[in-house]
Backbone as CSV, one residue per row, in Angstrom:
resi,resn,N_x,N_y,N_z,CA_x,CA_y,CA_z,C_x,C_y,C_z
1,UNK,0.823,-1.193,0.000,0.000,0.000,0.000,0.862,1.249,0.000
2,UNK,2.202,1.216,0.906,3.085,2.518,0.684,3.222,2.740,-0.369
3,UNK,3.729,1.459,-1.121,3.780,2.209,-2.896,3.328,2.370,-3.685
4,UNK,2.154,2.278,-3.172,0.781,2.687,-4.029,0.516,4.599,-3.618
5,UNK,0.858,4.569,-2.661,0.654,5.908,-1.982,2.018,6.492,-2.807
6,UNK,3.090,6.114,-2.691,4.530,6.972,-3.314,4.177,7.062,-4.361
7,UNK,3.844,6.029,-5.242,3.612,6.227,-6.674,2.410,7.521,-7.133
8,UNK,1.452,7.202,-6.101,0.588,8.361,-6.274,1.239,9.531,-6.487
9,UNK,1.998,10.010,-5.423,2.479,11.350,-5.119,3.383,11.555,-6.305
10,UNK,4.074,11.096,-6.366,4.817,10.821,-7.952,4.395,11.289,-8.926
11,UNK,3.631,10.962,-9.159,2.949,11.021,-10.412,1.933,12.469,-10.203
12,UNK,1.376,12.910,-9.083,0.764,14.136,-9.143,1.568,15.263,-9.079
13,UNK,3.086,15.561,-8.683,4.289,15.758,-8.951,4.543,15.697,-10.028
14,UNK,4.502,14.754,-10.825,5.105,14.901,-11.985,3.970,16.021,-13.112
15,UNK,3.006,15.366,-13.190,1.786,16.459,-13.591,1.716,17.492,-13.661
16,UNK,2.093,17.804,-11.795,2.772,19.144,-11.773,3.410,20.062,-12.397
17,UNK,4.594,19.361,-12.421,5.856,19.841,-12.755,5.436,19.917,-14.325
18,UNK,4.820,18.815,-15.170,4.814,19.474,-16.451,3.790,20.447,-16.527
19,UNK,2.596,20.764,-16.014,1.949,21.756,-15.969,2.315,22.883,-15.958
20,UNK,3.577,23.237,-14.928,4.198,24.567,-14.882,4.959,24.871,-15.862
21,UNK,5.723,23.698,-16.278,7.193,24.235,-17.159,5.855,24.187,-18.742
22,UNK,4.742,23.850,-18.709,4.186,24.293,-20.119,3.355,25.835,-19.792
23,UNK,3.496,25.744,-18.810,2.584,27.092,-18.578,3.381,28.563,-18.725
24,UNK,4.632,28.114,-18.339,5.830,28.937,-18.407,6.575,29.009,-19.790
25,UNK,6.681,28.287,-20.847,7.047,28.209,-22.411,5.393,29.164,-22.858
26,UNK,4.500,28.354,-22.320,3.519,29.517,-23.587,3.216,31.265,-22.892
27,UNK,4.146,31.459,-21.911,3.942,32.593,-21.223,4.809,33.560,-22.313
28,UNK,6.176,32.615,-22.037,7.493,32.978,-22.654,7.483,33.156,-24.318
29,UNK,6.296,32.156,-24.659,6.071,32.546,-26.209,5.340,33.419,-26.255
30,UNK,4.473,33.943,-25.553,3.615,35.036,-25.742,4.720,36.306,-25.380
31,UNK,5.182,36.743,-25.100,6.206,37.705,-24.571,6.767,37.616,-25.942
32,UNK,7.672,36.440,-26.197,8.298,36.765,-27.477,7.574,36.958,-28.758
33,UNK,6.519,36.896,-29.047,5.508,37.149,-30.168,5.381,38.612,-30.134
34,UNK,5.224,39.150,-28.990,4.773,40.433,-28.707,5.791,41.743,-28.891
35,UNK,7.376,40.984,-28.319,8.353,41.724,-28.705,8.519,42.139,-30.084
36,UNK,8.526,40.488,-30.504,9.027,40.911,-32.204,7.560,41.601,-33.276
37,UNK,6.667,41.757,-32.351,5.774,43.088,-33.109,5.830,44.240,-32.494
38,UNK,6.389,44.751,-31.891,6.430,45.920,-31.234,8.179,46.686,-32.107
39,UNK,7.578,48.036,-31.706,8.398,48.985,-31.948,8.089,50.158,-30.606
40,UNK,9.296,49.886,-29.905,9.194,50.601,-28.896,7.808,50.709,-28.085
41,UNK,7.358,49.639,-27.600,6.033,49.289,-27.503,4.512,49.984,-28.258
42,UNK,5.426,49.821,-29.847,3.926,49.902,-30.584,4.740,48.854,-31.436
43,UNK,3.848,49.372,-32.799,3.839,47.843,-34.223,5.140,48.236,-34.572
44,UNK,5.359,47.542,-35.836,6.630,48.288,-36.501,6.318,49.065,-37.479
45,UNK,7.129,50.074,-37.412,6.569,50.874,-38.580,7.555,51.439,-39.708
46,UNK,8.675,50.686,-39.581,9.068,50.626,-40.366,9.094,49.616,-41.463
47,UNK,8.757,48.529,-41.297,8.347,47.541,-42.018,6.841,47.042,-42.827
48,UNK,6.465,48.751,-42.508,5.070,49.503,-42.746,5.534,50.054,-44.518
49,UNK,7.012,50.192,-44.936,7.167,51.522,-46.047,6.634,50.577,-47.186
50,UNK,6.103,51.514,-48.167,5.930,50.759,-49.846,7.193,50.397,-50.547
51,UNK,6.823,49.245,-51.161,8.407,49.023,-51.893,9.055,49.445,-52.639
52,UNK,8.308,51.080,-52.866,8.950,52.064,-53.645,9.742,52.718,-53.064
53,UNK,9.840,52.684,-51.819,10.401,53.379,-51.101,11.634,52.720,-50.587
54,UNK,10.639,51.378,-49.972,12.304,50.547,-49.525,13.542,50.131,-50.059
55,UNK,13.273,50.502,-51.423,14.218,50.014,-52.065,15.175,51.227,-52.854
56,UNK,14.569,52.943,-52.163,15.665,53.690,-52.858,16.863,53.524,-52.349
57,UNK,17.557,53.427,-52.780,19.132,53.996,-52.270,19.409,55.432,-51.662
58,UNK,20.296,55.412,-50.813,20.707,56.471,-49.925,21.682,57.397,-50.972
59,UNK,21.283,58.924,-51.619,22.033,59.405,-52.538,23.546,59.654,-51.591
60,UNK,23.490,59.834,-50.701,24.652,60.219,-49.399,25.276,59.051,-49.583
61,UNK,25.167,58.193,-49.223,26.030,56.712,-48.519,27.443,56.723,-48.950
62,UNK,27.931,57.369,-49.734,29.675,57.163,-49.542,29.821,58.215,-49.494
63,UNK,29.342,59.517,-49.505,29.662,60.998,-49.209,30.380,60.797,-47.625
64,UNK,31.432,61.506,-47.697,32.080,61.345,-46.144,31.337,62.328,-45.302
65,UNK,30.813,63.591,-45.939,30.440,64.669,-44.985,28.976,64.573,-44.297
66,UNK,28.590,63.162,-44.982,26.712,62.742,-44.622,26.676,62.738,-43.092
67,UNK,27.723,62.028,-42.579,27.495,61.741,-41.717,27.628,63.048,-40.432
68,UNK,28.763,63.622,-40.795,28.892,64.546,-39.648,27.469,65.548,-40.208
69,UNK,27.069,65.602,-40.968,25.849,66.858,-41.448,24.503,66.098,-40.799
70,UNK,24.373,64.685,-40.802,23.684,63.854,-40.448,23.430,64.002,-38.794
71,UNK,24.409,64.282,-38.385,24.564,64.126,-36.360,24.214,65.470,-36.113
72,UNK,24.521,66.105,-36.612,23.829,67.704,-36.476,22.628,67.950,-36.755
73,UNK,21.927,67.582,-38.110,20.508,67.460,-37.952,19.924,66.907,-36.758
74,UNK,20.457,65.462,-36.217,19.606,64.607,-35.775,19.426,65.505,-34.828
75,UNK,20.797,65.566,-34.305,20.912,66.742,-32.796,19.860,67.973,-32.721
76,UNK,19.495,68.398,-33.557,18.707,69.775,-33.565,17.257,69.118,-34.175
77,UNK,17.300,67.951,-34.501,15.455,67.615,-34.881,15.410,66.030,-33.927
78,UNK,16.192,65.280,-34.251,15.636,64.282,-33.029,16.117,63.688,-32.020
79,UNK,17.209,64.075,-31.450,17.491,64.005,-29.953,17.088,63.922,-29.237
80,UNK,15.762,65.025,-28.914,14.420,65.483,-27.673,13.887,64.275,-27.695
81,UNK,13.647,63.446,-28.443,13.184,62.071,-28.341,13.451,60.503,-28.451
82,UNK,15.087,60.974,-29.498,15.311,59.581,-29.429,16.441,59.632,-28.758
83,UNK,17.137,60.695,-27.992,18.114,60.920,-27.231,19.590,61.427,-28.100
84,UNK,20.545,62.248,-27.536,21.381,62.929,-27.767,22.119,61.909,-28.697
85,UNK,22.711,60.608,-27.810,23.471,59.846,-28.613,23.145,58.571,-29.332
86,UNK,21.572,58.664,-29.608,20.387,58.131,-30.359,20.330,57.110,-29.896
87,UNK,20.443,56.439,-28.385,20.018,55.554,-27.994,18.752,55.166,-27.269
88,UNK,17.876,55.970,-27.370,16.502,55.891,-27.182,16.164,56.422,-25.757
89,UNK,14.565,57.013,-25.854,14.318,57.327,-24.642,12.797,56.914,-24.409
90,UNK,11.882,57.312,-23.685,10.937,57.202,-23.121,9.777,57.587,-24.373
91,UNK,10.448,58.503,-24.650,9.588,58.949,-26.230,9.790,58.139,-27.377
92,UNK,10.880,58.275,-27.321,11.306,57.453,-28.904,13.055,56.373,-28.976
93,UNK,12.834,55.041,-29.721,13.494,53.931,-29.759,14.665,54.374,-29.738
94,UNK,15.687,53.954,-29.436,17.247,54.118,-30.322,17.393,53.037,-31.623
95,UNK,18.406,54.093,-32.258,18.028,54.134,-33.557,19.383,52.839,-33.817
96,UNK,19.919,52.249,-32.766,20.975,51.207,-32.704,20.379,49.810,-32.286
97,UNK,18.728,49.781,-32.751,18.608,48.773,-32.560,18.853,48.012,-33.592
98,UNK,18.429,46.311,-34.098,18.833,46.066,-34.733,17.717,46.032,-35.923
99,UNK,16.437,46.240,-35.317,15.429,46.773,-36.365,15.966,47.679,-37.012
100,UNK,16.412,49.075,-37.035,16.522,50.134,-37.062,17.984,49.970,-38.285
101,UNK,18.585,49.404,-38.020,20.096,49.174,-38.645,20.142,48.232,-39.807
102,UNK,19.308,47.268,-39.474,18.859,46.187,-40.936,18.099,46.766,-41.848
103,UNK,17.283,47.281,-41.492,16.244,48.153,-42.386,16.735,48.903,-43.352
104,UNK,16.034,48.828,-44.757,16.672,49.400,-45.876,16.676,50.902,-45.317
105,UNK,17.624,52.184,-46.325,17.721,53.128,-46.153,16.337,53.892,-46.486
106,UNK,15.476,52.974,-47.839,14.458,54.053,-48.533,13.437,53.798,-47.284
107,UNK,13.258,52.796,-46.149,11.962,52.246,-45.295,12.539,53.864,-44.032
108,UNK,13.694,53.776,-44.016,13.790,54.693,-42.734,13.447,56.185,-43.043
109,UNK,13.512,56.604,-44.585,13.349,57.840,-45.408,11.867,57.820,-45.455
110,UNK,11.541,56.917,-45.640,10.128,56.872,-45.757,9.085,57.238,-44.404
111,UNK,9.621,56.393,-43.577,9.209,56.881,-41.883,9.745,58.060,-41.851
112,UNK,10.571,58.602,-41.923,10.533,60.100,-41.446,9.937,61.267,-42.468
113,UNK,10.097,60.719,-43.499,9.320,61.424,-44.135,7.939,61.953,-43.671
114,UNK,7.027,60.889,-43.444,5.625,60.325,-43.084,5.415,60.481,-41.825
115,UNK,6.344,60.315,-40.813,6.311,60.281,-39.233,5.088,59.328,-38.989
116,UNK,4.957,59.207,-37.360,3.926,57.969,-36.832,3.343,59.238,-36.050
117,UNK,2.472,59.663,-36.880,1.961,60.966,-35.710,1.227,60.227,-34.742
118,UNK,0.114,59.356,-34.539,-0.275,58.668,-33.496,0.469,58.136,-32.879
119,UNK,1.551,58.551,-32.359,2.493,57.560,-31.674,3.224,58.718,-31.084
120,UNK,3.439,60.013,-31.610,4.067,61.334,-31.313,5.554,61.569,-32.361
121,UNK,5.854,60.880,-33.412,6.845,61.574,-34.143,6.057,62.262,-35.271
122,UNK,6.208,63.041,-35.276,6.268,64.330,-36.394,6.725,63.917,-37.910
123,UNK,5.527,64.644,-38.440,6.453,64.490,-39.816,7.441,65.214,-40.303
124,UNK,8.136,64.898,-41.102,9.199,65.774,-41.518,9.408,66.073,-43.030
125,UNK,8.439,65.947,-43.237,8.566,65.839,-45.446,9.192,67.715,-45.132
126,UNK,9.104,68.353,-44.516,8.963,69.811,-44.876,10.771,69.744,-44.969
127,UNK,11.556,68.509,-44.322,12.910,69.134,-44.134,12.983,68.480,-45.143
128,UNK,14.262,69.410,-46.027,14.715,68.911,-47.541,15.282,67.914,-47.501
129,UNK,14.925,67.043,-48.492,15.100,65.662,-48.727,16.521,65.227,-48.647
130,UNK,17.566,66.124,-49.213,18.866,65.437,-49.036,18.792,66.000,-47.335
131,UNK,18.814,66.631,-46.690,18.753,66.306,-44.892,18.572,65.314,-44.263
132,UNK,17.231,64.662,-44.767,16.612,63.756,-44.528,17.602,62.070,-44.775
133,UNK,17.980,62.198,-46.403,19.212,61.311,-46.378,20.556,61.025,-45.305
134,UNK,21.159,62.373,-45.267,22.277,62.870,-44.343,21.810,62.709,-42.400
135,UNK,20.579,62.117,-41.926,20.325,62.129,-40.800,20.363,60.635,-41.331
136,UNK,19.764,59.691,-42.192,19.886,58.288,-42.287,21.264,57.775,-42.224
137,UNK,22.229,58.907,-42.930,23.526,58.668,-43.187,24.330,58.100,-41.717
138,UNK,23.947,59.364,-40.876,24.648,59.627,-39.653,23.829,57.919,-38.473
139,UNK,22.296,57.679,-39.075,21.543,56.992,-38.421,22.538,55.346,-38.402
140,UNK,22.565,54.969,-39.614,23.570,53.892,-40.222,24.956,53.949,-39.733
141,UNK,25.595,54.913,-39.903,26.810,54.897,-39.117,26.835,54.377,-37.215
142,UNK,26.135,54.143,-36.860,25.905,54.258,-35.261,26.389,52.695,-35.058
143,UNK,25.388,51.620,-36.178,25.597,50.594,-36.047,24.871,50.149,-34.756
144,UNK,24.496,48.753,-35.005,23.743,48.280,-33.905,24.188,48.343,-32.507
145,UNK,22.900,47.882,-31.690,23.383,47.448,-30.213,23.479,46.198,-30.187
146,UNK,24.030,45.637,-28.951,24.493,44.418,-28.961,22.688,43.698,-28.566
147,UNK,22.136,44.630,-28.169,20.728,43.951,-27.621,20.089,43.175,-28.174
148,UNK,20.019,43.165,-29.584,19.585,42.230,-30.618,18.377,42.999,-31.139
149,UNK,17.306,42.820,-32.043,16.002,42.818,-32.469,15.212,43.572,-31.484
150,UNK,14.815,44.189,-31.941,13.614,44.666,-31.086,14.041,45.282,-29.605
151,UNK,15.411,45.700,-29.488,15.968,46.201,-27.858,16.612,47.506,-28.079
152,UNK,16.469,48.295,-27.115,16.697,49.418,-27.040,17.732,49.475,-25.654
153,UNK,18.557,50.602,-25.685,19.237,51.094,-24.674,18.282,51.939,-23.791
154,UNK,18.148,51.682,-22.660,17.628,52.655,-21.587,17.890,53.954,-22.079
């Protein structure tokens, strides 16, 4: 009869135990589903651009001066939100994630062009288009964070 009783316990233990560790994978998959649709806890929106867009080329990209003309824009139009040394803030992502860095040049021209006004970025079609290049320029140069996909620097 004891091992009728041990075996019991055993086995409602074991039940257990797989109950939790499945309850804990579909928690953990739900978290990760959710990450990789989010952009700074919204959708992505860069993976929002038309493929007319994603696929221009950056007229800047081997110009050496894109970039320093690029860090100066950003500095004086988006710093206040995506932070000084574009690693993101409370408002807006850093731009070293690895969304942000894989992404063609015409998808990131295109978002700023367009801005996510429901979300609070601004549009910017009004700043002249090669600017607009020369802030992607400076954006690309930063190069990712080590955070991976979808992570931002505090």
């Amino acid at each position: 009869m004891k091992m009728k009783s041990l075996l019991s316990a055993l086995s409602i233990s074991t039940v257990l135990l797989a109950a939790s560790v499945s309850f804990a994978q579909y928690e953990n998959a739900g978290e990760a589903q959710q990450s990789a649709t989010k952009y700074h806890g919204r959708p992505d929106e860069i993976g929002k651009a038309p493929d007319k867009f994603k696929f221009r080329p950056n007229p800047f990209e081997s110009d050496p001066n894109a970039v320093p003309a690029g860090k100066f824009l950003f500095e004086e139009h988006c710093s206040e939100c995506h932070g000084k040394t574009a690693d993101g803030t409370r408002r807006g992502p850093s731009m070293m994630r690895d969304r942000v860095q894989t992404a063609p040049s015409g998808a990131i021209f295109w978002l700023i062009t367009n801005g996510v006004v429901r979300h609070g970025m601004p549009v910017w079609s009004k700043l002249p288009e090669p600017q607009r290049w020369q802030i992607i320029s400076y954006i690309k140069s930063l190069g990712p964070s080590t955070g991976g996909a979808g992570t931002s620097k505090p």
